[in-house]
LOTIKOL-761144 format. One record per residue (C-alpha): residue number from 1; x, z, y. Coordinates in steps of 0.5 Angstrom, whole numbers. Layout:
<seq NUM	u X	w Z	v Y>
...
This chain:
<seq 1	u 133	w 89	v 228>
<seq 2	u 138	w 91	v 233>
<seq 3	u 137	w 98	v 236>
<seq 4	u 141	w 100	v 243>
<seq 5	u 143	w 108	v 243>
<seq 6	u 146	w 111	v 249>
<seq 7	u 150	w 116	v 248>
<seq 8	u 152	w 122	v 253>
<seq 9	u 158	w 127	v 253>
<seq 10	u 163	w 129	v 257>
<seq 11	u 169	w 128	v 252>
<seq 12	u 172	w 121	v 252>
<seq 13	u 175	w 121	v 245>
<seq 14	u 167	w 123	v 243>
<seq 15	u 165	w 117	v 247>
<seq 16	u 169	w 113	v 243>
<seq 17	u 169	w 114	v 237>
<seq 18	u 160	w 114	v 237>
<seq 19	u 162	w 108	v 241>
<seq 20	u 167	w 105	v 236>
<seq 21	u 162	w 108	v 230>
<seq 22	u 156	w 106	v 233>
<seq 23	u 158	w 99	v 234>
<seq 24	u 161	w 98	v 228>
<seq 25	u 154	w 98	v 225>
<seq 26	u 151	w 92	v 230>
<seq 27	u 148	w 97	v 234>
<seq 28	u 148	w 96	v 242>
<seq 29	u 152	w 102	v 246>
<seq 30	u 151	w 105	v 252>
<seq 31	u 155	w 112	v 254>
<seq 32	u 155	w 117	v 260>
<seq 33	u 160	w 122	v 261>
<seq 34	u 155	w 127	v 265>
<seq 35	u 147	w 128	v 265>
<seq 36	u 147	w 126	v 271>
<seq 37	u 150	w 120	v 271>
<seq 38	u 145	w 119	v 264>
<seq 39	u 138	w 120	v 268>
<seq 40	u 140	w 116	v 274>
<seq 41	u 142	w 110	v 268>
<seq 42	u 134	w 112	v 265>
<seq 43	u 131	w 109	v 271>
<seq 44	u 132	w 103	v 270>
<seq 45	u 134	w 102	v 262>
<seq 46	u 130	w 103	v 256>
<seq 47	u 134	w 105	v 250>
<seq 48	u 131	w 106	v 243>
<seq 49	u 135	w 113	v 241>
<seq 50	u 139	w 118	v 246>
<seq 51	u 146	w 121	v 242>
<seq 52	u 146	w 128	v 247>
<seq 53	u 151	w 133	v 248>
<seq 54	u 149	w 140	v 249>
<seq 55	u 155	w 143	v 251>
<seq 56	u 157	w 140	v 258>
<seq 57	u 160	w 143	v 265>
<seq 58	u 154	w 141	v 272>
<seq 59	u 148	w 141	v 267>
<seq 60	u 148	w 142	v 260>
<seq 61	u 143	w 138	v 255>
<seq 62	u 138	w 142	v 254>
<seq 63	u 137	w 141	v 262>
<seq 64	u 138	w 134	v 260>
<seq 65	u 134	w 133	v 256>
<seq 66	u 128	w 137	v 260>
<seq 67	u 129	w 133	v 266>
<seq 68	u 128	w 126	v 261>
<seq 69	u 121	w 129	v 258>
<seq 70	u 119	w 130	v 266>
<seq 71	u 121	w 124	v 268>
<seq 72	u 118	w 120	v 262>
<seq 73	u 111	w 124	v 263>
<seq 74	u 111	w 122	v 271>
<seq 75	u 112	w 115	v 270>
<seq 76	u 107	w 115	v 264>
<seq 77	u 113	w 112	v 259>
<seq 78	u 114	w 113	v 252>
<seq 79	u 119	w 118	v 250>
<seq 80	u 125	w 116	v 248>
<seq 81	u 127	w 120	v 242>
<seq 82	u 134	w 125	v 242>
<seq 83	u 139	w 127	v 237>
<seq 84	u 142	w 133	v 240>
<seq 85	u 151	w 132	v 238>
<seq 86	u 153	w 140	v 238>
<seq 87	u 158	w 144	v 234>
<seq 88	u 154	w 150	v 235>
<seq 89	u 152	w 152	v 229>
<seq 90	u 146	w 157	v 230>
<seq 91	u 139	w 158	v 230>
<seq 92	u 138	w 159	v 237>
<seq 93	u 141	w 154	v 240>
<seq 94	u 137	w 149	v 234>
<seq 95	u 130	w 153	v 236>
<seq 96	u 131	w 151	v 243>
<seq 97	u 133	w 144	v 242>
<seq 98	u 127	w 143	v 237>
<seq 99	u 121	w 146	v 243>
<seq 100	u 124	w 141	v 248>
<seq 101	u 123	w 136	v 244>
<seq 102	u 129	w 135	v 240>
<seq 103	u 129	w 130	v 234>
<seq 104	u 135	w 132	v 231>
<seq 105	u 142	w 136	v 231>
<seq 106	u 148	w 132	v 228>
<seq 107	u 155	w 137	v 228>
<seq 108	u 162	w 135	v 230>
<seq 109	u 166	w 132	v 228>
<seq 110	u 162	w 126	v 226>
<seq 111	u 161	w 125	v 219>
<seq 112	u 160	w 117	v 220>
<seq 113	u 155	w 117	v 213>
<seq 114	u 151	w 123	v 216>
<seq 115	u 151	w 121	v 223>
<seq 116	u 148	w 114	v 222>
<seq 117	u 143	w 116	v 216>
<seq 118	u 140	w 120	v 221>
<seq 119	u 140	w 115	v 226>
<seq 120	u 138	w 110	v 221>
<seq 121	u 132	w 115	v 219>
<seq 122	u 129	w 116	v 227>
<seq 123	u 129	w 109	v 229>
<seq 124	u 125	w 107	v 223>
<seq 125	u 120	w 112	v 224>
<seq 126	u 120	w 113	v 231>
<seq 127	u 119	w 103	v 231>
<seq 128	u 114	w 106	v 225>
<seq 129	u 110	w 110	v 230>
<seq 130	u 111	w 105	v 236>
<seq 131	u 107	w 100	v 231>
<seq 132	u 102	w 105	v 229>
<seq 133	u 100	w 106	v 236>
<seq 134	u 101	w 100	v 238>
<seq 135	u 95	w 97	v 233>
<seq 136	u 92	w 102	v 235>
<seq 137	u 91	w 101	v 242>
<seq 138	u 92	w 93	v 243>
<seq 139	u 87	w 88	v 242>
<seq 140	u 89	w 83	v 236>
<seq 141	u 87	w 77	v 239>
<seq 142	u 90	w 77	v 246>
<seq 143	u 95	w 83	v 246>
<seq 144	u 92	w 86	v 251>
<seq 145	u 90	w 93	v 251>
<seq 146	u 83	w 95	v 247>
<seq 147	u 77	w 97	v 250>
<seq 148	u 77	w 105	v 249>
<seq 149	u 85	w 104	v 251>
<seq 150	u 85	w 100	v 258>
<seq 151	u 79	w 105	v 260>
<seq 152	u 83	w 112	v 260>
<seq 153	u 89	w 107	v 262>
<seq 154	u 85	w 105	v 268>
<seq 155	u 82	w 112	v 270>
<seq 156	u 89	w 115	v 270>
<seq 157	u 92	w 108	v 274>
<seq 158	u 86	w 108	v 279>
<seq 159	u 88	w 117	v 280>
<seq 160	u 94	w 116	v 282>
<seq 161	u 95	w 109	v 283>
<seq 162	u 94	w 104	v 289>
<seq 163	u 92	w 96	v 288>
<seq 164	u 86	w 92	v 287>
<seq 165	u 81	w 93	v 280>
<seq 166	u 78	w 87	v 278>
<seq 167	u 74	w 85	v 272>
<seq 168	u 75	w 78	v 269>
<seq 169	u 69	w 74	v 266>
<seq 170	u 69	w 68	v 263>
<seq 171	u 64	w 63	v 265>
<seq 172	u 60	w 59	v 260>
<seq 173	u 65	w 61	v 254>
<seq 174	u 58	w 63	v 249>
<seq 175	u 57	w 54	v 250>
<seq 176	u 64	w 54	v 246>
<seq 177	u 62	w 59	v 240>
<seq 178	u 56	w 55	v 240>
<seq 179	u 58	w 49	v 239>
<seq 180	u 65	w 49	v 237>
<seq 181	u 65	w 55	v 232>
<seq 182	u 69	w 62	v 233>
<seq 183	u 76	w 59	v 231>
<seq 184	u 76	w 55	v 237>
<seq 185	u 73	w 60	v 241>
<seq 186	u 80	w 65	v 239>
<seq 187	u 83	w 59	v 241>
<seq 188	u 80	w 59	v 248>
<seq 189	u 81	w 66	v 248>
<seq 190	u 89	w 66	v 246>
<seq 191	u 90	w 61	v 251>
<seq 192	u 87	w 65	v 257>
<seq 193	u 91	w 71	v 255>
<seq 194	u 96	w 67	v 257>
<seq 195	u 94	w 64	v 262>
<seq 196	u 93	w 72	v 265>
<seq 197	u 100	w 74	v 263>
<seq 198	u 103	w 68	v 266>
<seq 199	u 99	w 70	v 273>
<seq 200	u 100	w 76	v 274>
<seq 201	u 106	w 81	v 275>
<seq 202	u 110	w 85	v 269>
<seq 203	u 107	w 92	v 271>
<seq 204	u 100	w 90	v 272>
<seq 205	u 95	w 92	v 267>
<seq 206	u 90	w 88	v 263>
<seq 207	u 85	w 91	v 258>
<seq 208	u 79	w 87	v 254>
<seq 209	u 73	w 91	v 255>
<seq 210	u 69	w 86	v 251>
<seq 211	u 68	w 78	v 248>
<seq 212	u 69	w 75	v 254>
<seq 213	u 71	w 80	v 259>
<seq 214	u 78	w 83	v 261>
<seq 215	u 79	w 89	v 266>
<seq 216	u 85	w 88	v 270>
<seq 217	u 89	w 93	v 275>
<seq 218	u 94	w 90	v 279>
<seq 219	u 99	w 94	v 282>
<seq 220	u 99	w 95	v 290>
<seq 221	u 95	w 88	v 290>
<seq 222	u 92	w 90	v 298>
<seq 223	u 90	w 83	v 301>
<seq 224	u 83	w 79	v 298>
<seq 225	u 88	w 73	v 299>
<seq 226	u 92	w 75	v 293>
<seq 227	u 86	w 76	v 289>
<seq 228	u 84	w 69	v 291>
<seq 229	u 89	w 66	v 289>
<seq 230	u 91	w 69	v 283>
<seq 231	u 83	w 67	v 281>
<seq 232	u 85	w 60	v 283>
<seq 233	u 91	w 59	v 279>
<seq 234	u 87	w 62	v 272>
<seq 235	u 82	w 58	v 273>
<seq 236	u 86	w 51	v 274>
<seq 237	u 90	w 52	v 269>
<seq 238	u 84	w 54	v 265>
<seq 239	u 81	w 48	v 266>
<seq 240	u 87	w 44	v 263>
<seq 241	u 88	w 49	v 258>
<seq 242	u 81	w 47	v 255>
<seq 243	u 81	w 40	v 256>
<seq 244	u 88	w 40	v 251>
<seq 245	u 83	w 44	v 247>
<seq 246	u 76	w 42	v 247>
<seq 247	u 78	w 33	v 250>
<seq 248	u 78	w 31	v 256>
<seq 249	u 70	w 29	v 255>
<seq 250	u 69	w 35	v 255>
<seq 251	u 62	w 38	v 258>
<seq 252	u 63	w 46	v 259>
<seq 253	u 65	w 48	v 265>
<seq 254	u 69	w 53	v 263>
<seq 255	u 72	w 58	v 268>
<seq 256	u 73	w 65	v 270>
<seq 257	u 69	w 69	v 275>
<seq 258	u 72	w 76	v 278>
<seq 259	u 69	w 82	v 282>
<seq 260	u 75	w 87	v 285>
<seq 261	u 74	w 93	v 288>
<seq 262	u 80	w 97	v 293>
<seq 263	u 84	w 103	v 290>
<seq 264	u 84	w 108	v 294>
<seq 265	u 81	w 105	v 300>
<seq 266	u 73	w 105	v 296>
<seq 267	u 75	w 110	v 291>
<seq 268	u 80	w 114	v 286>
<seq 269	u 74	w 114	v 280>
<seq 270	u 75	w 109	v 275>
<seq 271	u 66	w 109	v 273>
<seq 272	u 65	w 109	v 280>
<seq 273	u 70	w 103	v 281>
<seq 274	u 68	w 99	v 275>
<seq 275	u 61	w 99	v 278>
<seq 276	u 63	w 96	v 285>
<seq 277	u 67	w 91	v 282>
<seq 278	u 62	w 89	v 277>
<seq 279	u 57	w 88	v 283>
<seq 280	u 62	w 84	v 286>
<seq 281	u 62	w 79	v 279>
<seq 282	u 55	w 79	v 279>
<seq 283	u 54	w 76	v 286>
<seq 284	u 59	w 70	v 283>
<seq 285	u 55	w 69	v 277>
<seq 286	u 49	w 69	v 281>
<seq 287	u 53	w 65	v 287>
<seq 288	u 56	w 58	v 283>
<seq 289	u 61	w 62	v 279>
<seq 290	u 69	w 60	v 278>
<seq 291	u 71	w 64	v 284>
<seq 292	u 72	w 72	v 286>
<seq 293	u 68	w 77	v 290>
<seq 294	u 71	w 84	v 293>
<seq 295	u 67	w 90	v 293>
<seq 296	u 67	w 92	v 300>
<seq 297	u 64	w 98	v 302>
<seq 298	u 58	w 96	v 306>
<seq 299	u 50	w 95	v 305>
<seq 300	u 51	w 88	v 302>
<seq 301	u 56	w 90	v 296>
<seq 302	u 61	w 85	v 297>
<seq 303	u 65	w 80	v 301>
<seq 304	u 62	w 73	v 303>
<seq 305	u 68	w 70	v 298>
<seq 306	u 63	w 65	v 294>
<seq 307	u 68	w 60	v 290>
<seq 308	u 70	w 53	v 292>
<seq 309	u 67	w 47	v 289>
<seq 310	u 69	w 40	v 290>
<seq 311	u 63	w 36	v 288>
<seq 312	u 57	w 35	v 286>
<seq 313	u 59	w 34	v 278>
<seq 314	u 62	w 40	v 279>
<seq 315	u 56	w 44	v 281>
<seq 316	u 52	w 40	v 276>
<seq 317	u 55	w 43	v 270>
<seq 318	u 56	w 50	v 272>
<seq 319	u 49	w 51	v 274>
<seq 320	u 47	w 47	v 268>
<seq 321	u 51	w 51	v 263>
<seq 322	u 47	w 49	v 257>
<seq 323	u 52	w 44	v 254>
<seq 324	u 48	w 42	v 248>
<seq 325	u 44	w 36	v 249>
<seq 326	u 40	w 37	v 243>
<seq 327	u 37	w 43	v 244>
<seq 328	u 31	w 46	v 248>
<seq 329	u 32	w 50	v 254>
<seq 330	u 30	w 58	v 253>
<seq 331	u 29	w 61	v 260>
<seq 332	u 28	w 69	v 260>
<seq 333	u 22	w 71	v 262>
<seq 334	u 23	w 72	v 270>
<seq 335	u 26	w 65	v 270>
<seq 336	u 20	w 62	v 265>
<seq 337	u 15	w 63	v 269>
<seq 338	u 18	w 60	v 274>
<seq 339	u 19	w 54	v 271>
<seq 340	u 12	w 55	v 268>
<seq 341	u 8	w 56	v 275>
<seq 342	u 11	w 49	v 277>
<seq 343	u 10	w 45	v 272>
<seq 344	u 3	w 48	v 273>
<seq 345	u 3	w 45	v 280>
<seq 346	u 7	w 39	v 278>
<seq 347	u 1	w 37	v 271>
<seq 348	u -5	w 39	v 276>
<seq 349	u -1	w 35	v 283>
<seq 350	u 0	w 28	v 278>
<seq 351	u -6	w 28	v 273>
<seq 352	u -1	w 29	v 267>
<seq 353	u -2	w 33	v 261>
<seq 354	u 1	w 38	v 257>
<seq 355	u 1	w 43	v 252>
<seq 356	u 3	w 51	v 251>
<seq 357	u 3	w 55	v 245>
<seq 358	u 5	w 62	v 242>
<seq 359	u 8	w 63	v 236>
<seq 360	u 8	w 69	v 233>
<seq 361	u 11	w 72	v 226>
<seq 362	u 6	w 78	v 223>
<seq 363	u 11	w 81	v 218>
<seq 364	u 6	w 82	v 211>
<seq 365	u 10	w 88	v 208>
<seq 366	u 11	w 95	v 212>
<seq 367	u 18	w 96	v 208>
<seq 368	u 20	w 89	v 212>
<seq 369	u 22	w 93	v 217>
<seq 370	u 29	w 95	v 220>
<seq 371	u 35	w 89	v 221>
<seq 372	u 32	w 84	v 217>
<seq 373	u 26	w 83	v 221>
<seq 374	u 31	w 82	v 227>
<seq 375	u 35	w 76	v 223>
<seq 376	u 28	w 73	v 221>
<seq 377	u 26	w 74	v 229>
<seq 378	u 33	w 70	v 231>
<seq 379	u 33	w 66	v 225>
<seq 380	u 26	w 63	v 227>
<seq 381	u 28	w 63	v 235>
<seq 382	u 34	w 58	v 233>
<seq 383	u 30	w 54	v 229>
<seq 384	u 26	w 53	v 234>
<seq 385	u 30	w 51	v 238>
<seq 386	u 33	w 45	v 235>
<seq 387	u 25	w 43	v 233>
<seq 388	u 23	w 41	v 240>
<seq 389	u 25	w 37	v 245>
<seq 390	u 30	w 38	v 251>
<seq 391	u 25	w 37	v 255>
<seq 392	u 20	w 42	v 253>
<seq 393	u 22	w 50	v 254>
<seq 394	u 20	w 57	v 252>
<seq 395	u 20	w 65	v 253>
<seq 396	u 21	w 70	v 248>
<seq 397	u 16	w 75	v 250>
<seq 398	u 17	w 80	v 245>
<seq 399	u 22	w 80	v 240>
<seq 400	u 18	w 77	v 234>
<seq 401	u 13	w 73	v 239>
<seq 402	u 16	w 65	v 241>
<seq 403	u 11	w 63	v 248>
<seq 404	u 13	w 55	v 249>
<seq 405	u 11	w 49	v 254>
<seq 406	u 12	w 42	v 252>
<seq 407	u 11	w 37	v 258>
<seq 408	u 9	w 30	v 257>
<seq 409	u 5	w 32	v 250>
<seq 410	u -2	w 29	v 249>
<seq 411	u -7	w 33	v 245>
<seq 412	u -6	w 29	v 239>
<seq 413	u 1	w 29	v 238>
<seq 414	u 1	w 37	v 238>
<seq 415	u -1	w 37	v 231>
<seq 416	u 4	w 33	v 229>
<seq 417	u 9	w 38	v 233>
<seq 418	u 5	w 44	v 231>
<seq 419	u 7	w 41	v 223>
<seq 420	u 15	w 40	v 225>
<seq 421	u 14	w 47	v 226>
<seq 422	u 11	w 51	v 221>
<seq 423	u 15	w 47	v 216>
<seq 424	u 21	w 49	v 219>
<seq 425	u 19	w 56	v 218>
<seq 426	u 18	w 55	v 211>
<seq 427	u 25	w 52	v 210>
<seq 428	u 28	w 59	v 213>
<seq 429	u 26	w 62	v 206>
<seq 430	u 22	w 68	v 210>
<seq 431	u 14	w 67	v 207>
<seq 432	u 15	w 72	v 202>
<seq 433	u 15	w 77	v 207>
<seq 434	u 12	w 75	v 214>
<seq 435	u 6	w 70	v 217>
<seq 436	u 7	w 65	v 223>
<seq 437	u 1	w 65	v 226>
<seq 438	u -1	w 60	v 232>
<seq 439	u -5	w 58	v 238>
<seq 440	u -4	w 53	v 243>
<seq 441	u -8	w 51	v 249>
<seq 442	u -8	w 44	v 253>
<seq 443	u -6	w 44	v 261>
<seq 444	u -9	w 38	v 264>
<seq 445	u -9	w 36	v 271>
<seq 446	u -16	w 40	v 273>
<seq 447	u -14	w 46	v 270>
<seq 448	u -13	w 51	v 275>
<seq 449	u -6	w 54	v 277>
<seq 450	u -5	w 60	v 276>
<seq 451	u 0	w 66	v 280>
C-alpha cells in the first residue's frame, strides 16, 4: 500500500533529507516549511501521517498541532496521526506533546532505520484501527453506513447542517426474495447501492437503517426539484439495472419511493424529521410509489409530489405488486374486509356461489410454546397459500387462526379443497404437537350481506 506523509519543518536541509528518506521507501512526500503553511495545505489534503517539528519561529508544533485537533473535530474528520521531530530530550517537552495527542517523537538527527520503523509501525496501526472501525460502522452489503452509524451521523448532520433528509424505500423488493432467492436480492441490493453512490454528491451521506430502506442527508439540497430529480434518475436506472438482473420479462415493478423533509426550515431533531420525512414516504406508498413526497409543515403533511406514471401497465404492476401468479392473495384485515363485504354483494347481486372457512391450529401440548409455535403458524400460512387458487383470498385474524374465502366453489367441491388442506398440514410434519381444526360455511346469493 502506499502511504503519503507530509512532513513540517522550517529547516531546509531537514526537509530534504525526510523527503529523500522517505521517498526512497516508495512513500508520498509533502513538506511545509511553516505551521501556517501545513494548516492551510490540510484543508484540502488528507495525508496518512504528520512528521511535525516542535521547535519553529511564528507558531511552534505543539500549537500546530493543537490548531489540527480543533480543525479535524470541527469538520468532523479523522484524525490524522503526528510524529513529533524534536532534538529535545526531555520529559516536559514529551508529556505535552503526548496529551495533545502526539503518536510519537523521533530525535534529530534522523536515525533512517528508527525513523521508518516507527512510522512503519503507526501507519499499520492507525490502517488497522481505520478497518476496525470501518467494519464496525458500515453496512457489508452496500458500503454504506450501518443503522446504529447513520443515525448518530444524522443527528449530528441534522444539528448543524442544512440539506434535505430523505428515506429511501424500495418498492416491491420482498417479490424478488420471494421469488428469486436472497442471493439475487443481494444483488438488486449491491446494484442500488450504486445506482445511490452514482446520484448523489461525495459529501452526501447515505445510511441502511433497514432491509430495504436507506437514510440519506443530502448536503445543501434546498429545492423539491433536486429531490425530484435525483429520484427519477435512481428510479430509471434501477428499472435497467433489474432487467440485466431479473430479464427483460420480468414482472416486478421494482423502484424507490422517497419522502424528504427540510433542514433546518422544518426542524434541526433528527427523531422528529425522520417522522416528517417518513409521513412523506407513506403518502407515496399509499399514493402509486416510484416517486417523492416532501414533508411540508402544514396540516396535510406532505407536498402534492405523487410520482409520474406512463401507463396503464405501468400503474397495473405497481398496484398489483403480487408477482407470483400461483399463489393466493393475503389481505390484511382492513383490506380482507373490504374485499369480503364485496364479493358478498357481488355472490347475492348475480346469484353465484362461494364458500368461506376458518382454519385454526390448537397446539396439543402446553410446553409447545415459544418460537416454534410461531414457524409452525408461517409454515401452515405458507402452505396455505400455494394450496388454493390465485382466485380465492385469505385474513390472518390471529397469529395461529387462517380466515378464507373462496369464489366460484360449489358446496360439493369443498371437500375436496378441505382434503388438499388437511393433507398439507400433515406433510408440515407438525401433527405430533398441534391440531388443525376447521369449519366452513356456503355463501350463496340469498344469503343476507353483512356490514
Amino acid at each position: 500500500m502506499s502511504y503519503w506523509i507530509a512532513v513540517v519543518d522550517d529547516d531546509i536541509t531537514n526537509l530534504k533529507i525526510a523527503r529523500e528518506l522517505l521517498m526512497q521507501n516508495d512513500i508520498k512526500v509533502s513538506v511545509a516549511k511553516s505551521g501556517r503553511i501545513f494548516l492551510n495545505f490540510i484543508k484540502n489534503n488528507s495525508p496518512d501521517l504528520v512528521l511535525l517539528d516542535i521547535r519553529m519561529p511564528e507558531m511552534d508544533g505543539f500549537e500546530v498541532l493543537k490548531r489540527l485537533r480543533e480543525y479535524e473535530e470541527e469538520e468532523g474528520l479523522r484524525k490524522i496521526p503526528v510524529i513529533f521531530l524534536t532534538a529535545d530530550e526531555t520529559e516536559a517537552v514529551e508529556s505535552e506533546g503526548l496529551a495533545l495527542g502526539a503518536a510519537d517523537f523521533i530525535r534529530k538527527p534522523f536515525n533512517k532505520d528508527v525513523l521508518m520503523r516507527r512510522i512503519t509501525n503507526i501507519l499499520r496501526n492507525n490502517q488497522t484501527i481505520h478497518n476496525l472501525t470501518k467494519d464496525a460502522t458500515t453496512d457489508k452489503l452496500t458500503g454504506f453506513l450501518n443503522k446504529a452509524s447513520a443515525i448518530e451521523e444524522m443527528k449530528t448532520l441534522c444539528r448543524n447542517e442544512q440539506g434535505a433528509l430523505i428515506i429511501l424505500d424500495l418498492d416491491c423488493f420482498k417479490l424478488v426474495n420471494d421469488i428469486y432467492g436472497h442471493d439475487m436480492g443481494d444483488n438488486i441490493l449491491r446494484s442500488f447501492a450504486k445506482i445511490v453512490k452514482r446520484n448523489l454528491r461525495a459529501d452526501d451521506v447515505v445510511g441502511r437503517i433497514g432491509g430495504d430502506e436507506f437514510i440519506v442527508f443530502g448536503r445543501n439540497i434546498p429545492y423539491d426539484s433536486v429531490v425530484d430529480n435525483i429520484v427519477r434518475r435512481i428510479n430509471k436506472q434501477l428499472t435497467d439495472n433489474a432487467a440485466e438482473y431479473l430479464g427483460e420479462d420480468c414482472r416486478i415493478p421494482l423502484g424507490v419511493s422517497a419522502g424528504a423533509v427540510f433542514v433546518p426550515e422544518i426542524g434541526a431533531d433528527y427523531s422528529d424529521l425522520f417522522k416528517q420525512a417518513d409521513k412523506a414516504l407513506y403518502y407515496v406508498k399509499q399514493n402509486g410509489k416510484h416517486g417523492y413526497a416532501v414533508f411540508n409543515g402544514d396540516e396535510g403533511g406532505t407536498g402534492d409530489k405523487l410520482p409520474g406514471i406512463d401507463s396503464l401497465g405501468q400503474l397495473s404492476q405497481i398496484m398489483d405488486e403480487r408477482g407470483e401468479a400461483n399463489s393466493m392473495l393475503c389481505l390484511s384485515q382492513e383490506a380482507f374486509m373490504s374485499v369480503y363485504r364485496f364479493m358478498h354483494r357481488y355472490v347475492q347481486r348475480y346469484n353465484k356461489v362461494a364458500q368461506k372457512a376458518l382454519f385454526t391450529i390448537v397446539p396439543k401440548h402446553v410446553e409447545y410454546l415459544g418460537t416454534n409455535l410461531n414457524v409452525m403458524y408461517d409454515a401452515f400460512g405458507e402452505m396455505l397459500k400455494k394450496s388454493l387458487r390465485i382466485s380465492d383470498f385469505m385474513m390472518r385474524s390471529k397469529p395461529n387462526q387462517f380466515f378464507v374465502f373462496l369464489p366460484e366453489l360449489m358446496e360439493e367441491n369443498t371437500a375436496s379443497v378441505i382434503c388438499r388442506v388437511l393433507n398439507g398440514w400433515k406433510s408440515l410434519g407438525f401433527t405430533e404437537h398441534a391440531e388443525l381444526i376447521y369449519e366452513h360455511e356456503t355463501v350463496t346469493g340469498t344469503e343476507q350481506i353483512l356490514t
